[in-house]
N, C-alpha and C positions, 0 to 999 in steps of 0.2 A: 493554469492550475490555481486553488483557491490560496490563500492565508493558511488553514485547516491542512491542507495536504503539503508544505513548507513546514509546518511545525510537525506533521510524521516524517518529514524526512529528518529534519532534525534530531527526531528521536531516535531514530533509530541508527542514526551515525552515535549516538551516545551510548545505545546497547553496543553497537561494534567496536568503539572502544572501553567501555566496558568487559568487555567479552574475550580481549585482544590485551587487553594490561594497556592499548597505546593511547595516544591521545590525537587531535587533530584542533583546524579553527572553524568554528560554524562561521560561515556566511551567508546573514542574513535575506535572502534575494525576499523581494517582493512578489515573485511568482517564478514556474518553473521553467519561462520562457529562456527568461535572462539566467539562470543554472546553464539549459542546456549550450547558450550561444557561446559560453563559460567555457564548456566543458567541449563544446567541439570546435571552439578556436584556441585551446591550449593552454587558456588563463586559471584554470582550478585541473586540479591531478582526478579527482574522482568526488564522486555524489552518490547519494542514495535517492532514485525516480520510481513512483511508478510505473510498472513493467508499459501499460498500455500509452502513457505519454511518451516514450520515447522509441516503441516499436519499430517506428519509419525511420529514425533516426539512427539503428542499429542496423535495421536491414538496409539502406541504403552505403553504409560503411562511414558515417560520419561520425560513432559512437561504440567503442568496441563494450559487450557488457560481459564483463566479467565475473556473477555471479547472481544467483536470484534469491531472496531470501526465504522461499517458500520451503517447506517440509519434502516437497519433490521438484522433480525439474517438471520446467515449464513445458508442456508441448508445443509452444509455438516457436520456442528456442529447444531441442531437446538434448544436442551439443555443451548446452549451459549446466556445469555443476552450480548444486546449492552451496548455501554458504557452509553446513556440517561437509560435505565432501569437497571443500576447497580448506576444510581446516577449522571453521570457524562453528563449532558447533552450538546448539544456544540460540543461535541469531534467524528464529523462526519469523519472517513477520508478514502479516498478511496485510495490503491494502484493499479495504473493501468500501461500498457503498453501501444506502438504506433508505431505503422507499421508506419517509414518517408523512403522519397526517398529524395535525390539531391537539393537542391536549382535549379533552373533554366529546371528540368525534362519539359520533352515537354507537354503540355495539353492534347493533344491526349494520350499519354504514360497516365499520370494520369487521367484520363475518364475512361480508360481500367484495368488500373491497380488496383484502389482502389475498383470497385464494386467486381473483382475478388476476393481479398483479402477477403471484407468483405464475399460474398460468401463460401471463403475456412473455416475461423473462425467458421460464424454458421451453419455450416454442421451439424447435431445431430451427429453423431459420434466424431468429434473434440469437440465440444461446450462440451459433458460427459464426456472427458477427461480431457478438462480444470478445471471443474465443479468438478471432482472426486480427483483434488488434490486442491482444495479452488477459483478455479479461474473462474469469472463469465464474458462471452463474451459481449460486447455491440455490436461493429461494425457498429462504427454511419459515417455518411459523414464526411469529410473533414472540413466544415464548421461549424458543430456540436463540432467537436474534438479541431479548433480551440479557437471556444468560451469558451469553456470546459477548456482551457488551460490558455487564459490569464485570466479568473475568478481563476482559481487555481496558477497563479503567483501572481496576488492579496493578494489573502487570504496567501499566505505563508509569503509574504513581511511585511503583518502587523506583523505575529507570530514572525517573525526574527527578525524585529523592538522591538514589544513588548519584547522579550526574551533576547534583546542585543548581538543578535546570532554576534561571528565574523567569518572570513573565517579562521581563527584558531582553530577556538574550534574544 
């Protein structure tokens, strides 16, 4: 896993306590490898992963997941309550991806380029794959993804705010 997706899990252990009145300790890992080695040899109690790195590691029984933070249960776990039906309402949070090109890419290029993409994504055959290791396609416009995005700059800014996140932690 990247740097990038260490600092969402971060945050979003900060909306759970947040959300929870509780508190907990970030531990910083350098990637999600060394979390999960963590968390399935019994050295950290719980973490917040995305659903699709840790799939094999739940399904094989090495990681019990107690919770998914999406708005509904997962179909690849359908067993798994969300976090509003385990209690914890508020604690929606989506990990997602985004196909970017270039600052300055020609218009033409992106007209062409992005119905493509979304095209290659929800092909049934790609979209089951993604699907079969946690990961659910949207493949919305450009304009869609944008909105999408500075609404989720938003919301992160206040949790940061609220949590007194620093760029240290």
């Amino acid at each position: 896993m990247q740097a990038g997706s260490q600092l969402a899990n971060q945050f979003t252990a900060a909306l759970f306590w947040q959300k929870t009145g509780t508190t907990g300790i970030h531990v910083p890992y350098k990637g999600g490898s060394a979390a999960h080695t963590d968390i399935i040899g019994g050295s950290a109690d719980l973490s917040f992963h995305n659903l699709g790195s840790i799939t094999n590691h739940v399904r094989s029984g090495r990681m019990k997941l107690l919770a998914v933070t999406s708005d509904k249960r997962d179909p690849t776990f359908p067993n798994v309550p969300t976090m509003t039906e385990a209690g914890v309402p508020g604690l929606e949070v989506f990990s997602w991806q985004a196909v970017v090109a270039p600052r300055g890419l020609p218009r033409e290029v992106m007209d062409k380029l992005q119905p493509a993409v979304v095209a290659a994504i929800r092909d049934p055959a790609v979209a089951k794959k993604f699907a079969d290791i946690g990961f659910e396609v949207v493949g919305n416009s450009s304009a869609d993804f944008a909105t999408f995005l500075n609404e989720e700059l938003a919301r992160w800014k206040g949790v940061v705010d609220a949590g007194g996140i620093k760029q240290s932690d």
